[in-house]
Structures are given as structure tokens and as C-alpha cells.
N, C-alpha and C positions, 0 to 999 in steps of 0.2 A: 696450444689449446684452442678449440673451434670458438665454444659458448665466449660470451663477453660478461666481463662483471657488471655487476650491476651497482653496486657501493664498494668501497674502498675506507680506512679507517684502520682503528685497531682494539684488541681487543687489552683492555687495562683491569691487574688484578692488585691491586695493590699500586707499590712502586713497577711493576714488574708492565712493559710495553708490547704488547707481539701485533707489528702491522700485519693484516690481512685485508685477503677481498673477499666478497661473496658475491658467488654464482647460484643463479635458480637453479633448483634441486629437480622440482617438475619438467619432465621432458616437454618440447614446443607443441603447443597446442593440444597434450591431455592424452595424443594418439586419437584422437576424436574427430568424427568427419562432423562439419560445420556446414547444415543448411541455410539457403539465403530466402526472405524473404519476397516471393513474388508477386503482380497482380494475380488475381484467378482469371482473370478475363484473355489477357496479351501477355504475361510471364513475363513484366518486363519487372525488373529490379526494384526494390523498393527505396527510395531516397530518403537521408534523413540529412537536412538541412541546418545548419545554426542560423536565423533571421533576430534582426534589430525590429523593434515595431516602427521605428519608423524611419531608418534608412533599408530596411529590407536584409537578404542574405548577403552576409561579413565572410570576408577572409579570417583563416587561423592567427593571418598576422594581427589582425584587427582585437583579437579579443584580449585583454586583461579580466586579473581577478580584484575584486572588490566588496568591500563589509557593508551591508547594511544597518546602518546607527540610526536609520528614522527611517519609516514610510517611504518609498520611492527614492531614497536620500546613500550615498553611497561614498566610501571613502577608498580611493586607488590602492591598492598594495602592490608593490614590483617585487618580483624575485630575488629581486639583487638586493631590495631592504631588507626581505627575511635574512637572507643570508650572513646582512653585517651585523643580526641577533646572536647568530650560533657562535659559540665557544668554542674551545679544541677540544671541551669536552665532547661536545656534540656528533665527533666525529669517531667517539668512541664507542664499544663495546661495554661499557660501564660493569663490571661483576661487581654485585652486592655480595652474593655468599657462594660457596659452595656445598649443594645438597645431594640428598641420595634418592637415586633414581623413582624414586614409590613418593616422592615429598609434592608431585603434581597430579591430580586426577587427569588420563587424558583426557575430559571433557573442555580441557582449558587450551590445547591446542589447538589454533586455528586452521589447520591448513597448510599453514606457508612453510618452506624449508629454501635454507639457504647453505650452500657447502663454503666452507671456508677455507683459505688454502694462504699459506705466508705471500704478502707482496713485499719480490723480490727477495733478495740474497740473504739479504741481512736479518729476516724473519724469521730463517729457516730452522735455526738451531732453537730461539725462544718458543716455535710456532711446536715443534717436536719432544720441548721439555715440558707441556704444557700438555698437550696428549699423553705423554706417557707418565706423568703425574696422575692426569685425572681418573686413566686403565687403573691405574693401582691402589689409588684409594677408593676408587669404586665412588667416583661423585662427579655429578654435573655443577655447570656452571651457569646459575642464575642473572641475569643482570638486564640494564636497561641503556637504547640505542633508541636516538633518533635515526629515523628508515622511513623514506615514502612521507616526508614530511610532518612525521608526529612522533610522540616519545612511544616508544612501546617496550612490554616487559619480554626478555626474550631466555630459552634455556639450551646454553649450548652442551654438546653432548658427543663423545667421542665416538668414532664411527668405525673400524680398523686405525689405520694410521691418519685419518680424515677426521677436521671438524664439523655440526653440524649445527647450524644455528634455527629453533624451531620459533616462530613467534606463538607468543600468548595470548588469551584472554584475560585484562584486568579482574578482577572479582566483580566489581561493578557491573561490567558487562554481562556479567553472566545472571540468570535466574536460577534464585536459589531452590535447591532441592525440597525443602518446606514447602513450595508451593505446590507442589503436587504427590508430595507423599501423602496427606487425606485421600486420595483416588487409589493409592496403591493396595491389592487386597491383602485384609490380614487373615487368613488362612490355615487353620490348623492341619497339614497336610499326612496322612496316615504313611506312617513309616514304612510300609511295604514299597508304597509308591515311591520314596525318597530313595529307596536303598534300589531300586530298579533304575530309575533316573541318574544314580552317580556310577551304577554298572554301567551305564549305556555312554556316559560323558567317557567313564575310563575307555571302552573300548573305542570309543572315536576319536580319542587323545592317541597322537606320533607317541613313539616309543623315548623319543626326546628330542628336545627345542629342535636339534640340525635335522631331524629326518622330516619336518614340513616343508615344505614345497611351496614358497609364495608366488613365486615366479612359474607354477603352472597353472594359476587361475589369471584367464584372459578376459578383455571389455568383449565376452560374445556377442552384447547388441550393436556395438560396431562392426565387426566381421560380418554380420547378417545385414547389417546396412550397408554395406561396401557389395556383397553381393548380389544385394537389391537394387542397387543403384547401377550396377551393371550389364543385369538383366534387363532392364527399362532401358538400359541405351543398345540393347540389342533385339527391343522391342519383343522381347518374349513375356509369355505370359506369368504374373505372381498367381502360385501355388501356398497356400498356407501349409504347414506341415502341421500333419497328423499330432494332436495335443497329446499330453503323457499324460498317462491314466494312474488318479491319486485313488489311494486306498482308501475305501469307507469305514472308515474307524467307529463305532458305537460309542464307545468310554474312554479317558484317560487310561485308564490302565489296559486295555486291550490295546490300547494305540503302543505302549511303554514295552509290553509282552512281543508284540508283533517286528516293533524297530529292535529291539535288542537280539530277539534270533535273527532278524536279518545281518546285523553288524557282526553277531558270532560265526556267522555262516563266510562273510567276507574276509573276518580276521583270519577263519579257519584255512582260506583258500590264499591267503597270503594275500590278497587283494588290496587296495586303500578303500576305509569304510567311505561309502553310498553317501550321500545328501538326503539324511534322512528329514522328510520334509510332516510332523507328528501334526495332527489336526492340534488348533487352539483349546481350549480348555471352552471357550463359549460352544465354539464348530461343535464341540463335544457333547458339548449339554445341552444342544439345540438337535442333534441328532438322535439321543440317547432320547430325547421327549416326544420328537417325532415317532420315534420306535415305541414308545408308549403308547403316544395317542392312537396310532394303528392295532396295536394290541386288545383296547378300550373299545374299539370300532368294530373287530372285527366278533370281539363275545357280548 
């Protein structure tokens, strides 16, 4: 295998041991082209320095970490101290419970994914009975791992025959939905419209889960930056391309009538439904006024 792990441990369910490692899930670098910082004047590179104020710029070797316990006042921590803290716990995968899949909002997901896979031989049978446990009762696995040097809550989750370990958000970390549900509108919204609005979601719903396609929406702002970037090094000139022209919607409901014959028209033709892109509901009533005050002007 190319990728290299990046932790190593195991994941503990009970009495029950399965060594693993985990490998980042994210491919290297996002697929993303990375611009550097230049001067505007000479394009020369932009430097960023670690300096002491007053022995000046330090070596990587030079630097340790250390607490601040007073004003200017500093206490050493070496790596190797943390280290004689951590338990064997620590190096575990800890499962608190096992839950079913609807038991997290993704909003608690941060991001990060880790594949799990048995280290070596000996994992291989517990690492397999554990998947094919978890496929069957239809439950992930909640629990908590020191990673990256802090406790985090993590939910692993069976993948095919692959673990996946997803990190969390504490609760804490998170802002609660109370804080901005006084902003969210309360809306009495007339049935015609609602029953046009869930025609228009059904026909832009796959016919089921396997016939969506994730892997045919690509980063296009990269592909158009890579082509950007190659044009300028062949010294030809950028051309904006011609902007796609958005339909002027009057109302919600015109906007609701106008996208659902179009999706019928696509479903008709066997086609995958359009990126139907519907004015806001303000666009809406900001156009719909404008169309008044014109009306008012013109008699």
C-alpha cells in the first residue's frame, strides 16, 4: 500500500481488541492547485520566518513548546513528558456505545475521515467480525480516541468491507440551533405552492439511492484554474466566457411553474434533471415590486 498511516492502536469494544491503523481518507492535497504568495513589484516569493525577539530567526530545532502560567513567565513541556501521561488506554479506539445511523446530525461532522484497516495478521479475523457485525445490525460505532494530540469523540462506520473512522464535534463546540431560529421565517405557506415544490423535488430525485452519480460532479473551479494557468504560461490572452443567462422570475410561483416544466420536459427526454437554479424568495419580492412600481409610473 503507497499512502502511510498515520496512527496506529486499536479499536476496544468491550473485552473484545481489534489492532488497526488509520490512513487519511482525503486524497493529497484536496486535488487543488495551491497559489504562492508573491511581491507585486519582483514576484519574488513571500517568506515566513519564525524569529526570537532577541536572538533573531531560530532553527526548527531550536523551538519547544511551553505554558504560559504568568505574564512573560513559561513552563517547558517535552514530548516525551506527554507521552509518559498516556495510558494504553490512550491508544485506543475507546467504543462507548453502539448507535444507529440517524443518532448524529451531520452538522457534527467535522471534516476529517480516517480508513481503518487490521494491523497485521493477527487483526484480520476480529477486524472482519466487527464489520460484518456492525452491516447486520445496522449500527455504528460511537467512541473516543486520543488523535493529533487531544481526546476526540469519533463515529466509526462500516464502509463495504472497510472501516471508517469520522471525527466529531463535541456538543460544546457546536452553537446551538436556538440561536438562530428567532431569524428563521414563520411562514404560512399556501398549499398550491408546497404541493408544486415537492412535485418538483420528486422529479429531481434519482429513481434510487444507486442511480446518483457523486462521482460526476467535479472541483470545475480547478479545471478552469489549471487552464488559466496555462494559457498565461503560453502567454495568450484570458477571454472571460460568455455568462449564462438566468431567467427573470416575477414570483415564487412563476419561478415553481416555469422549473417544474422544465424538469418534466428533461424527465420526459430521459435526460438527468438541469441545476435548476429558482430566484430567492427576496429576488422574488424585490422583482415582483419593481414590477409594480413600473406599473404605478407608467398610469
Amino acid at each position: 500500500m503507497a499512502s502511510r498511516s498515520v496512527w496506529s492502536g486499536f479499536i476496544r469494544f468491550s473485552l473484545v481488541a481489534v489492532p488497526v491503523k488509520a490512513f487519511t481518507a482525503a486524497a493529497s492535497g484536496g486535488g487543488e492547485i495551491s497559489l504562492n504568495q508573491l511581491h507585486k513589484d519582483c514576484h519574488s516569493r513571500i517568506q515566513y520566518k519564525k524569529t526570537c525577539p532577541i536572538h533573531g530567526e531560530v532553527k526548527p530545532d531550536d523551538i519547544v513548546s511551553g505554558y504560559e502560567f504568568d505574564k512573560g513567565r513559561y513552563v517547558v513541556i517535552d514530548p516525551e513528558e506527554v507521552d509518559k501521561l498516556r495510558t494504553p488506554a490512550d491508544k485506543a479506539i475507546n467504543v462507548a456505545a453502539f448507535v444507529t445511523p440517524d443518532t448524529f446530525d451531520p452538522r457534527y461532522f467535522n471534516g476529517k475521515h480516517y480508513y481503518l484497516l487490521p494491523d497485521g495478521p493477527v487483526g484480520q479475523k476480529s477486524y472482519a467480525l466487527l464489520v460484518k457485525a456492525m452491516v447486520e445490525t445496522g449500527r455504528y460505532a460511537f467512541a473516543q480516541v486520543v488523535f493529533s494530540g487531544k481526546e476526540q469523540v469519533v463515529l466509526v462506520r462500516p464502509m463495504g468491507h472497510l472501516l471508517v473512522m469520522s471525527m466529531l464535534a463535541y456538543e460544546q463546540e457546536m452553537k446551538s440551533t436556538s440561536e438562530f431560529e428567532p431569524e428563521a421565517p414563520q411562514i404560512d405557506v399556501p398549499k398550491a405552492e408546497v404541493a408544486m415544490a415537492k412535485s418538483l423535488i420528486d422529479l429531481m430525485s434519482p429513481a434510487d439511492a444507486g442511480a446518483f452519480d457523486y462521482a460526476a460532479y467535479r472541483n470545475t473551479y480547478t479545471d478552469k484554474l489549471t487552464q488559466l494557468i496555462e494559457a498565461k504560461m503560453q502567454g495568450k490572452e484570458i477571454v472571460a466566457p460568455p455568462a449564462a443567462e438566468v431567467p427573470q422570475v416575477a414570483n415564487l410561483m412563476e419561478a415553481l411553474q416555469q422549473s417544474l416544466a422544465a424538469a418534466k420536459k428533461t424527465t420526459a427526454a430521459g435526460a438527468k434533471p438541469p441545476k435548476l437554479n429558482a430566484p430567492s424568495v427576496t429576488a422574488a419580492a424585490a422583482a415582483a415590486g419593481a414590477k409594480q412600481a413600473k406599473k404605478r409610473k407608467s398610469s
